[in-house]
Residue frames relative to the residue before (quaternion, step in Angstrom):
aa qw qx qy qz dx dy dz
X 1.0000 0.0000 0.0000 0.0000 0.00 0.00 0.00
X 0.6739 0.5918 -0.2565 0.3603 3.68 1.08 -0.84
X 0.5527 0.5528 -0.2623 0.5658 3.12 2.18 -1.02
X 0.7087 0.4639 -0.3528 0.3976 3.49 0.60 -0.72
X 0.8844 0.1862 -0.2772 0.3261 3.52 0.65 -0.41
X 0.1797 0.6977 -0.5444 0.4296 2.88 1.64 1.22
X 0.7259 0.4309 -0.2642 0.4665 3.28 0.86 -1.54
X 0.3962 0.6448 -0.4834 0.4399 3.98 0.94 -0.58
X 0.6126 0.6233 -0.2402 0.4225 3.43 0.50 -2.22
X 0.8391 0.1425 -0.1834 0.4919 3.93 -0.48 -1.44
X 0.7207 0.3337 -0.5656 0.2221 3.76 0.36 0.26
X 0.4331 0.5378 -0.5715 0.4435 3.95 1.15 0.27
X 0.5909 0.4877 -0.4239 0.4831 3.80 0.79 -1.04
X 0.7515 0.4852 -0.3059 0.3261 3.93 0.21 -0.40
X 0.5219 0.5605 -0.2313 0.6000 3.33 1.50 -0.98
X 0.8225 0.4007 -0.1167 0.3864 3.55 -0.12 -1.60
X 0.6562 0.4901 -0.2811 0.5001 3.85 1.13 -0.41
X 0.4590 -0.7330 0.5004 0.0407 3.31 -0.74 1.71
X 0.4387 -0.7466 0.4885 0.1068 3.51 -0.28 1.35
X 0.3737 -0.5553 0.7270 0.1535 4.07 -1.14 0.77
X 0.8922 -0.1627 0.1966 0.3726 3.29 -1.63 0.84
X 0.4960 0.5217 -0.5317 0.4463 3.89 0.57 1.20
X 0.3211 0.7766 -0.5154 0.1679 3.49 0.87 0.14
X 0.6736 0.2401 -0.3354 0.6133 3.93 0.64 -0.71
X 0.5502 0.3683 -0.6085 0.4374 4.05 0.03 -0.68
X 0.7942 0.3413 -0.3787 0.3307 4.29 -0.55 -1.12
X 0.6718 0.6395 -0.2957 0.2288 3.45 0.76 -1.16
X 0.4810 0.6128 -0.3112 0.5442 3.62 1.23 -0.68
X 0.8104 -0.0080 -0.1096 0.5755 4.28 0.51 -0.71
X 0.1583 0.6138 -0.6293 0.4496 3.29 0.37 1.66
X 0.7882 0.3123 -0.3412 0.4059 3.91 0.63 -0.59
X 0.5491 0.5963 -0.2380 0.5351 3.44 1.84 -0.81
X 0.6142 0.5939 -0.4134 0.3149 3.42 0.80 0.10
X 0.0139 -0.8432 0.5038 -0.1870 3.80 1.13 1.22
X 0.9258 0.2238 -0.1573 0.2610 3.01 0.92 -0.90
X 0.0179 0.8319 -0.4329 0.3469 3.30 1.83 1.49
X 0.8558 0.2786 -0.1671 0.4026 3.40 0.06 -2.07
X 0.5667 0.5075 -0.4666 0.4512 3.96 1.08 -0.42
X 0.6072 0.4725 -0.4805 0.4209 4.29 1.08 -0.70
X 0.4677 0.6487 -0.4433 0.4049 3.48 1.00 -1.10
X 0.7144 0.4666 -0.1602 0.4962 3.43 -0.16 -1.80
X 0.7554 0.1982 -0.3807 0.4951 4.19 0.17 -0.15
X 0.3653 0.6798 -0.4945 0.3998 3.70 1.15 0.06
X 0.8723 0.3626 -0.1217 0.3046 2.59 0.15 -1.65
X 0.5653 0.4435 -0.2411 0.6524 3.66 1.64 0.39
X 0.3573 -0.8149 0.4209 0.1763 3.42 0.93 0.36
X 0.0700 -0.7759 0.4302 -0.4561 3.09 1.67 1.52
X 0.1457 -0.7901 0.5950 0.0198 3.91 0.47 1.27
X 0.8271 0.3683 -0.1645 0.3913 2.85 0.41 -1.86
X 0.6804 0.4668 -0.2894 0.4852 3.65 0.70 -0.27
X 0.5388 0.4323 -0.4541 0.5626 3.47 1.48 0.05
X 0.6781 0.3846 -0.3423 0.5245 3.66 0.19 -0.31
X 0.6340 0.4247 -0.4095 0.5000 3.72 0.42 -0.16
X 0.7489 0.2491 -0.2373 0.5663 3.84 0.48 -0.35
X 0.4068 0.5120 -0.4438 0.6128 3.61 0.87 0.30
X 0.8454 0.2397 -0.1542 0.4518 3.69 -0.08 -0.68
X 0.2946 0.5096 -0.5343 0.6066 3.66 1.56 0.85
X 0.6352 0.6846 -0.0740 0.3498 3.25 0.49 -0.96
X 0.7130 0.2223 -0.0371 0.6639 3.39 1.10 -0.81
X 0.5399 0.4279 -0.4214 0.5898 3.87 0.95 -0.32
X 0.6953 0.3414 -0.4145 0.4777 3.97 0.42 0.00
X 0.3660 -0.7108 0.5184 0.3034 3.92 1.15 -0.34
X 0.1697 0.7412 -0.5984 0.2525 3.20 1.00 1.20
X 0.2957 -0.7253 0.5427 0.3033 3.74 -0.57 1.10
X 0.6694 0.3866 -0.5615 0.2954 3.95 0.27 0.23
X 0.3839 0.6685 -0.5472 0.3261 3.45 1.27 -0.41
X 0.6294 0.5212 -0.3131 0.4840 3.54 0.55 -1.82
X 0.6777 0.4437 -0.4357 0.3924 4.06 0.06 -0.88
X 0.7804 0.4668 -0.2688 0.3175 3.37 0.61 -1.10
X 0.4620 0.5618 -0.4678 0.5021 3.42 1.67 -0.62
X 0.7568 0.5021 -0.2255 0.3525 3.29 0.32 -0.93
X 0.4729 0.5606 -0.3715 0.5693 3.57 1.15 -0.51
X 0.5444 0.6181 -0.2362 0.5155 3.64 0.53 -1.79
X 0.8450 0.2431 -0.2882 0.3792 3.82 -0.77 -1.20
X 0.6721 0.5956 -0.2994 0.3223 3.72 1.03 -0.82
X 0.8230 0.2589 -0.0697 0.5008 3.17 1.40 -1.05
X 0.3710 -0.8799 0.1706 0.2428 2.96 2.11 1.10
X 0.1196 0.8591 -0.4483 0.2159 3.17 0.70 1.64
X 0.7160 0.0176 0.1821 0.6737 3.85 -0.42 -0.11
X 0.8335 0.2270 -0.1840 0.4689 3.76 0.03 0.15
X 0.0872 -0.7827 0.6152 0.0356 3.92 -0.98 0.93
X 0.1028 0.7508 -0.5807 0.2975 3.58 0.82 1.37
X 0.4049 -0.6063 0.6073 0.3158 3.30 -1.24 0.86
X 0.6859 -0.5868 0.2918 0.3164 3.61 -1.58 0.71
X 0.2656 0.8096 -0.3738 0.3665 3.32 1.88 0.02
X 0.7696 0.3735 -0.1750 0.4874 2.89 0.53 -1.26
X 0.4986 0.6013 -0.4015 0.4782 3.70 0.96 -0.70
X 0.8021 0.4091 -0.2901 0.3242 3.33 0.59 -0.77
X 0.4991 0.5598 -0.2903 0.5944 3.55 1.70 -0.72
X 0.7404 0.3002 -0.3737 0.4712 3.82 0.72 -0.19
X 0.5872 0.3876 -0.4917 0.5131 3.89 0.94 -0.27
X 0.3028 0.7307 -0.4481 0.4167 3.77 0.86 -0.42
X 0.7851 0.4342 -0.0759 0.4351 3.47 -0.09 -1.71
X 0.8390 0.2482 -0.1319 0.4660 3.09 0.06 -1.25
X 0.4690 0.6503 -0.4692 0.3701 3.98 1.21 0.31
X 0.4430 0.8368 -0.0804 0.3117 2.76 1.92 -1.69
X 0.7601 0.3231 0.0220 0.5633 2.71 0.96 -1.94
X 0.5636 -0.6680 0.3377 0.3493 3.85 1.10 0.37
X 0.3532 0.5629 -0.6411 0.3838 3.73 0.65 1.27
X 0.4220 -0.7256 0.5218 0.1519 3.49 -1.06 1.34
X 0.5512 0.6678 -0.2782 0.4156 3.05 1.63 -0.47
X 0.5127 0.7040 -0.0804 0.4848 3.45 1.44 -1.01
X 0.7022 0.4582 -0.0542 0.5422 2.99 0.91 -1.67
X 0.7767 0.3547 -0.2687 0.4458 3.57 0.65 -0.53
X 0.4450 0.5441 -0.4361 0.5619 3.88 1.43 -0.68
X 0.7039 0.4829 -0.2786 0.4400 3.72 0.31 -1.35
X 0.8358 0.1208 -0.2935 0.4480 3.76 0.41 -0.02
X 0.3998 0.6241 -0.5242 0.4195 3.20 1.05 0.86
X 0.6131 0.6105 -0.2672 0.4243 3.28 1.30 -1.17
X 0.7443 0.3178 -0.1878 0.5565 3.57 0.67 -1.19
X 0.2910 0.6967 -0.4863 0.4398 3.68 1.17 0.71
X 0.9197 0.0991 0.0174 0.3796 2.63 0.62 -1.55
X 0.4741 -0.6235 0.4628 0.4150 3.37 1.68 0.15
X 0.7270 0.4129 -0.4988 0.2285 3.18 0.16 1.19
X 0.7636 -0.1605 -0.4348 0.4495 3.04 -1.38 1.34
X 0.5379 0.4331 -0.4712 0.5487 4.11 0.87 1.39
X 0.4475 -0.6218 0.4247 0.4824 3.57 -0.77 0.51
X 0.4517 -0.6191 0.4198 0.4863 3.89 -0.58 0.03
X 0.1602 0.7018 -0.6905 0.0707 3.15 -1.34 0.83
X 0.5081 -0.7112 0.4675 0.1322 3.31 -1.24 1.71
X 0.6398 0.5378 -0.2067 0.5086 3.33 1.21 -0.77
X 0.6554 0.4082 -0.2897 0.5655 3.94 0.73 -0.28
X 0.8200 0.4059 -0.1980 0.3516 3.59 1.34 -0.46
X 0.3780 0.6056 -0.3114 0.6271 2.93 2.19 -0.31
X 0.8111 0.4519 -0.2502 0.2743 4.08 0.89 -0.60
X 0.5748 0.5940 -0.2471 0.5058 2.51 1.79 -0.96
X 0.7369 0.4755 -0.1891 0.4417 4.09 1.13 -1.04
X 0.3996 0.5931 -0.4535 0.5318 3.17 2.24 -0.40
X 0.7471 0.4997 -0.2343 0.3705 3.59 0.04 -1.77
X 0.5898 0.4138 -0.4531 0.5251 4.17 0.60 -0.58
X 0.6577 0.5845 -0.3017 0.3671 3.63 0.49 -1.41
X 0.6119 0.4163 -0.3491 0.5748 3.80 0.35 -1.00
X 0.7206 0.4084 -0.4480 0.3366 3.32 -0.04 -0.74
X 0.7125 0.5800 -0.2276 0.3226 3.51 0.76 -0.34
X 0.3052 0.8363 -0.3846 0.2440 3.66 2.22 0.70
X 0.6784 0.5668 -0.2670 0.3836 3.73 1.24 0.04
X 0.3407 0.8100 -0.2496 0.4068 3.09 2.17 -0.16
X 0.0695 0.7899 -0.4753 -0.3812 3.09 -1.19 -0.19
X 0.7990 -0.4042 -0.0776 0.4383 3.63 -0.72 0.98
X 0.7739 0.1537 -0.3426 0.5100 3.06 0.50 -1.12
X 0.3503 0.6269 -0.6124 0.3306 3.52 -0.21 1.36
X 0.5564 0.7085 -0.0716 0.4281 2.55 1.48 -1.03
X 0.6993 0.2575 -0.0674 0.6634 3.33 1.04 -1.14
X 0.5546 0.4365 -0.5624 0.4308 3.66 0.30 0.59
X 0.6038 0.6113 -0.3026 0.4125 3.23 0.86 -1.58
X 0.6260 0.2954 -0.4087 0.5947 4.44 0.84 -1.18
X 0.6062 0.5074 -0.5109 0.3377 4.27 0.03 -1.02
X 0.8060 0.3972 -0.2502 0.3605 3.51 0.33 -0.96
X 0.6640 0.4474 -0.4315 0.4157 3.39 1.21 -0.53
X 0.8087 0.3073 -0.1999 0.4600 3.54 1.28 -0.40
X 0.6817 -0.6072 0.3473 0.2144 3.25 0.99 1.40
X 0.4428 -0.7726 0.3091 0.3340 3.39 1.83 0.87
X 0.5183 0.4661 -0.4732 0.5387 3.55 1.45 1.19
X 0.0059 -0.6960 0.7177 -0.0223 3.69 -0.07 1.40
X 0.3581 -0.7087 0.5816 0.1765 2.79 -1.85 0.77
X 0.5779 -0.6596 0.1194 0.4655 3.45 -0.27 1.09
X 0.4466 0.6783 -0.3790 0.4437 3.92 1.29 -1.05
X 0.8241 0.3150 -0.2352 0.4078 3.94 0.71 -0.94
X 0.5457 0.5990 -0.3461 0.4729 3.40 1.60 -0.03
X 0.6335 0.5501 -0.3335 0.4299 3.28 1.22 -0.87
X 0.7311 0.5061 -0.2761 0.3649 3.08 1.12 -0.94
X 0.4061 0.5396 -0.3543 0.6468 3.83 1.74 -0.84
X 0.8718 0.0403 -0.2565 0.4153 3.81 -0.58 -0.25
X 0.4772 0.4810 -0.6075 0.4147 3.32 0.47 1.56
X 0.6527 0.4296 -0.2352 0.5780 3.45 1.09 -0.65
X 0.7517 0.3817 -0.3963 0.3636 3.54 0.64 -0.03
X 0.3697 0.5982 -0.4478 0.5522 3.31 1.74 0.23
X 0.6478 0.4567 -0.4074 0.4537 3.69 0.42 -1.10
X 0.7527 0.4818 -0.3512 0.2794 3.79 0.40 -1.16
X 0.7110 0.5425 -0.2489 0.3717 3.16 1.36 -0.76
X 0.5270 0.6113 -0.4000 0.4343 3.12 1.56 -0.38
X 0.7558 -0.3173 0.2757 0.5021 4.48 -1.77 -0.36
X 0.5677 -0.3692 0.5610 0.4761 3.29 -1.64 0.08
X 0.7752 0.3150 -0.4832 0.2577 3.45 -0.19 -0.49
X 0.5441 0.5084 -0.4609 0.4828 3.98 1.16 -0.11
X 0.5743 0.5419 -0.4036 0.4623 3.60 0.63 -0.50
X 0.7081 0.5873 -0.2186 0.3255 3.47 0.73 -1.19
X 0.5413 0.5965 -0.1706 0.5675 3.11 1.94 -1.42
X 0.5937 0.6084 -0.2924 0.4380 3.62 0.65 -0.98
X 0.7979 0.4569 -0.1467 0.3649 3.35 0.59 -0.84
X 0.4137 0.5813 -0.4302 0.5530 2.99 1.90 -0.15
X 0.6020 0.7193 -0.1721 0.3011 3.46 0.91 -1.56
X 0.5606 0.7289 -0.0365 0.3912 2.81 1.42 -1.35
X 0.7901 0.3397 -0.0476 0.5080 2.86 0.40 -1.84
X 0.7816 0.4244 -0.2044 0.4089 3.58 0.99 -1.12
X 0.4233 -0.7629 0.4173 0.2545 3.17 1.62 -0.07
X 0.5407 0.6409 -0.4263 0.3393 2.93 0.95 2.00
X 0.5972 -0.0466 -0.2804 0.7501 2.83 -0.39 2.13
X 0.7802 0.0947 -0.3005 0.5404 3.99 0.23 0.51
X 0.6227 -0.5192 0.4083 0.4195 3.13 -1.99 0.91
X 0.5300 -0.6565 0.3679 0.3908 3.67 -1.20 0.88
X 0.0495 0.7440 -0.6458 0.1644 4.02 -1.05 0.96
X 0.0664 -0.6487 0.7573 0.0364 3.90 -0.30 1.36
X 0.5843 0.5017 -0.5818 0.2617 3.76 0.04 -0.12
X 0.6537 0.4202 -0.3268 0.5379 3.68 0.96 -1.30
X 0.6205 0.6285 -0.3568 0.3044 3.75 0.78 -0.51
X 0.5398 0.5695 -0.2484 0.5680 3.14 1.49 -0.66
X 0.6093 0.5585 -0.4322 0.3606 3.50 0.74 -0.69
X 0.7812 0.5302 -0.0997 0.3141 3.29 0.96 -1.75
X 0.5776 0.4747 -0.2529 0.6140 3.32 1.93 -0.12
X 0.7830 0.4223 -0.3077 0.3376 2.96 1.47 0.09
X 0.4012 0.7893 -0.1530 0.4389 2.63 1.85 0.10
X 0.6745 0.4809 -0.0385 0.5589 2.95 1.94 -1.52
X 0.6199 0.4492 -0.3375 0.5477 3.22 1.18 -0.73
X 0.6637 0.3569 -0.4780 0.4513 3.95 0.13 -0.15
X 0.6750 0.3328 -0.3911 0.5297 4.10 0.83 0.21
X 0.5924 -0.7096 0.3010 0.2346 3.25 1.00 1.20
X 0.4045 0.6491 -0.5631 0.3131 3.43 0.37 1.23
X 0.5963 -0.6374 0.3868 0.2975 3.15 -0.67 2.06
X 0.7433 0.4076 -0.3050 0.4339 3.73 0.18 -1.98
X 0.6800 0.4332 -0.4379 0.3977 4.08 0.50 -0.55
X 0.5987 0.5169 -0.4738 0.3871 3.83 0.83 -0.44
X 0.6875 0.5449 -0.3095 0.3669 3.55 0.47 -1.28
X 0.5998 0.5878 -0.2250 0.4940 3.46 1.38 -1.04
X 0.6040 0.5114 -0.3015 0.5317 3.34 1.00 -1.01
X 0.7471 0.4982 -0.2322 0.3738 3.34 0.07 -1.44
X 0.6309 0.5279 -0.2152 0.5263 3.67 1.32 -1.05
X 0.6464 0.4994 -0.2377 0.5256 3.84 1.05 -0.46
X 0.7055 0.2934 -0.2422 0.5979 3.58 0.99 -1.20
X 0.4713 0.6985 -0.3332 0.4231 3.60 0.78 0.26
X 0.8047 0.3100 0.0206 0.5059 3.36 0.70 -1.69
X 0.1605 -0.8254 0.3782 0.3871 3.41 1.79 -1.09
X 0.0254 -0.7917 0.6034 -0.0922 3.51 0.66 0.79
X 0.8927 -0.0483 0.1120 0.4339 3.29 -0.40 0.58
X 0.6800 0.4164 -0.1046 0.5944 3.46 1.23 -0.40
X 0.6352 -0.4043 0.5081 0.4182 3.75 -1.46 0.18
X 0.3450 -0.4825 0.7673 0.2437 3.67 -1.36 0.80
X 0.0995 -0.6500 0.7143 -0.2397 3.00 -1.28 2.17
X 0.0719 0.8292 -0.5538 -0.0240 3.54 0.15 0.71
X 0.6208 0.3855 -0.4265 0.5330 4.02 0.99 -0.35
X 0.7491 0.3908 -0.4249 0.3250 3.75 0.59 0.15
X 0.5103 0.5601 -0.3912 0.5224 3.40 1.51 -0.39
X 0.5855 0.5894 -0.3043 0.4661 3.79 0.98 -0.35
X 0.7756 0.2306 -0.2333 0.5393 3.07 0.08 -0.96
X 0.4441 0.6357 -0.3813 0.5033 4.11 1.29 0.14
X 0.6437 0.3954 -0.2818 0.5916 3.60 1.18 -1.15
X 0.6196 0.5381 -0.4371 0.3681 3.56 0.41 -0.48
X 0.7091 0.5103 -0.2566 0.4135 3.15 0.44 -1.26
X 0.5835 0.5361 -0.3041 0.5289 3.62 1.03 -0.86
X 0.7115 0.5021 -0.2618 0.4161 3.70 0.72 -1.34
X 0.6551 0.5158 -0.2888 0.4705 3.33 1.11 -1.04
X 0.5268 0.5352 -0.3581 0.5548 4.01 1.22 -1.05
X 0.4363 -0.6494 0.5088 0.3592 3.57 0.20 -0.05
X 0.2598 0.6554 -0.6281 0.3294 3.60 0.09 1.38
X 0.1217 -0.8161 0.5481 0.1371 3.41 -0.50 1.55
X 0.4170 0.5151 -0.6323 0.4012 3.73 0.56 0.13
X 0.5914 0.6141 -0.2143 0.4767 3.57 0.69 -1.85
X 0.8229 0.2714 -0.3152 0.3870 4.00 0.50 -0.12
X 0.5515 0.5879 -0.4056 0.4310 2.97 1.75 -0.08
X 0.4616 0.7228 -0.3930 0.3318 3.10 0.74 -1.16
X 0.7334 0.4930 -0.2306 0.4074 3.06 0.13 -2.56
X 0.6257 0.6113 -0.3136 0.3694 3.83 0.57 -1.39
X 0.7964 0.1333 -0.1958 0.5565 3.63 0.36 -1.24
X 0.3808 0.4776 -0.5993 0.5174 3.61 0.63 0.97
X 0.7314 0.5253 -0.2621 0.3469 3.88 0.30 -0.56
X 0.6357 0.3917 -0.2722 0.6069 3.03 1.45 -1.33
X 0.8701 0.3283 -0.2671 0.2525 3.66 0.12 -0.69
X 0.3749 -0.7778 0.3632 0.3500 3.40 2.09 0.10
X 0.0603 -0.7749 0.5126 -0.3649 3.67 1.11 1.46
X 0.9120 -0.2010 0.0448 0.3547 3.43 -1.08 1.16
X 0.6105 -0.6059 0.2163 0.4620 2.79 1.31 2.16
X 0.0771 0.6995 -0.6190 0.3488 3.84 0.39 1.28
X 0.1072 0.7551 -0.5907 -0.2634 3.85 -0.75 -0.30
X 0.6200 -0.7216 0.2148 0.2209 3.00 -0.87 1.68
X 0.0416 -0.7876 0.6145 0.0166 3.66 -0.72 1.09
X 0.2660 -0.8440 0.4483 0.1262 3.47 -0.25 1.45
X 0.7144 0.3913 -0.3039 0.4942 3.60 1.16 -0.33
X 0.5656 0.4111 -0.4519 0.5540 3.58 1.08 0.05
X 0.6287 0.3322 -0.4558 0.5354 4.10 0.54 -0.12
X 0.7809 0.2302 -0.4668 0.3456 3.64 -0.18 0.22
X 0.3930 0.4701 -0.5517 0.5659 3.70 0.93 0.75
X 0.8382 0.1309 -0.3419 0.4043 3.52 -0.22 -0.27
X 0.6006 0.5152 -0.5064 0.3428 3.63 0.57 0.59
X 0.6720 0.4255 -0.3848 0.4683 2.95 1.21 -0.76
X 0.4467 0.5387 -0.4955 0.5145 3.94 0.94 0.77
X 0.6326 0.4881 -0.3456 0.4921 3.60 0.69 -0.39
X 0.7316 0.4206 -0.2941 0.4487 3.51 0.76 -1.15
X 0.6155 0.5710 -0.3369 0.4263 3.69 0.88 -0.37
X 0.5456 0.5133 -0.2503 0.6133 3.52 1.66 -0.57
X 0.3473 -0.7318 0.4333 0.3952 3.56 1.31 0.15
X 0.4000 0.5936 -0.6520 0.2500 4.06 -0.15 1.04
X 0.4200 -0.7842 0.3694 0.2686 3.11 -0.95 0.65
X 0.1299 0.8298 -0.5145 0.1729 3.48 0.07 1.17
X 0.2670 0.6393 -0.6922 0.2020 4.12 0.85 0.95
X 0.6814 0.4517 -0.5460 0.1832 3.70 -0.20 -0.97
X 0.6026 0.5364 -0.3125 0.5015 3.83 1.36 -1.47
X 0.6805 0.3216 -0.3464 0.5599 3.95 0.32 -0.23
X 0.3867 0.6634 -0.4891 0.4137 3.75 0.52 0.33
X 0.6543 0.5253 -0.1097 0.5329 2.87 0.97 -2.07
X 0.6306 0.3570 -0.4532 0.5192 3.59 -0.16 -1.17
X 0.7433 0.5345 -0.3551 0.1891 3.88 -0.14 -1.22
X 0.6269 0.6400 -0.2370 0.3757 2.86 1.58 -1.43
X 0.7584 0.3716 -0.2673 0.4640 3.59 1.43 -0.49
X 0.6097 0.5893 -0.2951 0.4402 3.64 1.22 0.27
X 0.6271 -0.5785 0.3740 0.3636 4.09 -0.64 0.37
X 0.4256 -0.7031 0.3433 0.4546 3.80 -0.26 -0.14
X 0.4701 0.6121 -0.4333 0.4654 3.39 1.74 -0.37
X 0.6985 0.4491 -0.3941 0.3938 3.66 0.73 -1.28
X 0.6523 0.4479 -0.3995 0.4630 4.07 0.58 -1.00
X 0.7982 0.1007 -0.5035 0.3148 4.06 0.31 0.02
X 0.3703 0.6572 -0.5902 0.2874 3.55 1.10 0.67
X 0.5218 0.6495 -0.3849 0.3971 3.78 1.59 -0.78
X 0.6275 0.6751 -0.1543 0.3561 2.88 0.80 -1.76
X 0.7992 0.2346 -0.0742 0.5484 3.54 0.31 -0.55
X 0.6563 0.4379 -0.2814 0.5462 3.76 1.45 0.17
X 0.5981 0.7616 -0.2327 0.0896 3.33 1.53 -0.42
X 0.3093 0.5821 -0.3213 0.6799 3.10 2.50 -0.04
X 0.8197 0.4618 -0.3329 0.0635 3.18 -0.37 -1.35
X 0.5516 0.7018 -0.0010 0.4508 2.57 2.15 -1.61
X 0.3224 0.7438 -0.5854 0.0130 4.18 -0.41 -0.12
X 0.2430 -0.6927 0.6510 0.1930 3.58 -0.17 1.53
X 0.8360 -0.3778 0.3949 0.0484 1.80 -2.56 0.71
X 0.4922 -0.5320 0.4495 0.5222 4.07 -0.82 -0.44
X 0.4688 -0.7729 0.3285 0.2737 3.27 -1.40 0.61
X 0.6080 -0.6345 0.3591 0.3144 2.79 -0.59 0.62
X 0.0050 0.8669 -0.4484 -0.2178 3.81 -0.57 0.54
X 0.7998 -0.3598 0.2725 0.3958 3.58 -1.62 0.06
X 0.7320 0.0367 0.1340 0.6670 3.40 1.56 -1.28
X 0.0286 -0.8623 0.5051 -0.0213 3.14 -0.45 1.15
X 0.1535 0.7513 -0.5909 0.2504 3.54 0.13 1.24
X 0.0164 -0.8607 0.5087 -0.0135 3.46 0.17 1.79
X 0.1440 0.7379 -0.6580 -0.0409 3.86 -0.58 0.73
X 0.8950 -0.1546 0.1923 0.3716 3.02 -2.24 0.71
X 0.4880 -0.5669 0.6349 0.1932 3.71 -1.56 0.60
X 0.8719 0.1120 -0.1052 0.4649 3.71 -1.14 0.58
X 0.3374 0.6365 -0.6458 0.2529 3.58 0.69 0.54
């Protein structure tokens, strides 16, 4: 009885817990998921066979909770007498697929070397990668979210790692910010620009100039992440507007030259170069250009409006804005 509503316990905790940076990996089999509320319904009758029969609807679509729950299921030997092998090949999958939950069963397992050979390194990554994902939290969310995924039996390899990263969260935006460099390059962590993206993003909504520009440069280029050009825009803006002058050039010869489907605005790019050039970058040849397409009345009406003035975002060619850091 204690197993069952343990297991009762981690599937409301699995449903009801709001995923970090899995929005496009979960969101695609969020409509295909028909066959959740009929397992639910044979759960709750203790309906083996009919839990494993709609469980495996479930997994023939590669739904990544199906995989969690198989895996939930073999550990706390429910409806299912798989060896933990398999538990792992199903938290495997569905970690893949960006359940933090997943991600922590899965280094708990190679904690401890069971049904995985033990390895400290595959579990230090796997508890690194749920954990980062978890920079918008607040703490003692934070610590329910590792207690519950590990049945309030952390191994020590995943504690160390939770109160190394929770030193980092607690510390400035600009150490957070620094982290993410870390992050991405895989210093002192396993390399990940996806979770890196989180943490610059994280900073950039508490308004740190260097994390917007960074952001905006990352969802820009797609490092590691979907090419996001209406969010890396309106990211440069925000940075350009904070008075970042790298962050206003940029935006400028993105205007004049209609860059990353931008549509060129020739008096809003020489207002914000000629903010860059006053910050002493060297941006005459690109404000040439912007000038070269404007009247001379309009460049010293700019000229003398260029403080006063702070356009608007640009506008783009195609504007199909989704989520940061997918």
């Amino acid at each position: 009885m204690q197993v069952r509503l343990a297991f009762l316990a981690l599937v409301v905790l699995v449903l009801l817990a709001p995923f970090q940076g899995t929005r496009a990996s979960e969101s695609g089999y969020e409509l295909r998921r028909e066959w959740f509320p009929q397992w639910g319904k044979a759960w709750a009758r203790s309906d083996c066979p009919a839990v494993r029969r709609h469980l495996a609807d479930g997994l023939n679509h590669g739904d990544p909770l199906a995989h969690e729950l198989s895996g939930i299921m073999i550990v706390t030997q429910t409806c299912s007498n798989e060896g933990l092998d398999r538990a792992a090949s199903h938290f495997l999958v569905a970690a893949e697929h960006g359940r933090d939950r997943s991600m922590l069963l899965l280094a708990k397992l190679h904690a401890l070397g069971k049904g995985v050979p033990a390895d400290v390194t595959e579990a230090r990554w796997w508890a690194q990668r749920a954990i980062l994902g978890w920079i918008d939290n607040p703490p003692t969310d934070r610590r329910e979210r590792l207690a519950s995924a590990m049945e309030n039996d952390v191994p020590m390899v995943i504690q160390q790692e939770f109160d190394r990263i929770e030193l980092i969260m607690a510390g400035s935006l600009q150490e957070k910010f620094e982290a993410a460099g870390q992050i991405e390059h895989g210093n002192g962590f396993k390399q990940d620009p996806q979770r890196a993206c989180l943490w610059r993003l994280s900073a950039a909504k508490d308004g740190l100039l260097n994390a917007q520009m960074a952001l905006a440069q990352q969802l820009l280029d797609g490092r590691g992440v979907r090419k996001n050009p209406e969010r890396g825009i309106e990211w440069l803006h925000r940075a350009a507007a904070g008075g970042s002058p790298d962050a206003q050039a940029q935006l400028g010869r993105n205007l004049t030259n209609g860059q990353f489907g931008v549509r060129k605005d020739f008096r809003s790019a020489y207002r914000w170069l000629s903010r860059a050039k006053t910050a002493g970058l060297e941006v005459e040849d690109i404000m040439a250009d912007a000038a070269a397409q404007l009247k001379p009345d309009t460049i010293h009406s700019l000229q003398q409006s260029a403080f006063e003035v702070t356009p608007g975002v640009p506008k783009m060619i195609k504007d199909a804005r989704v989520p940061e850091c997918d």
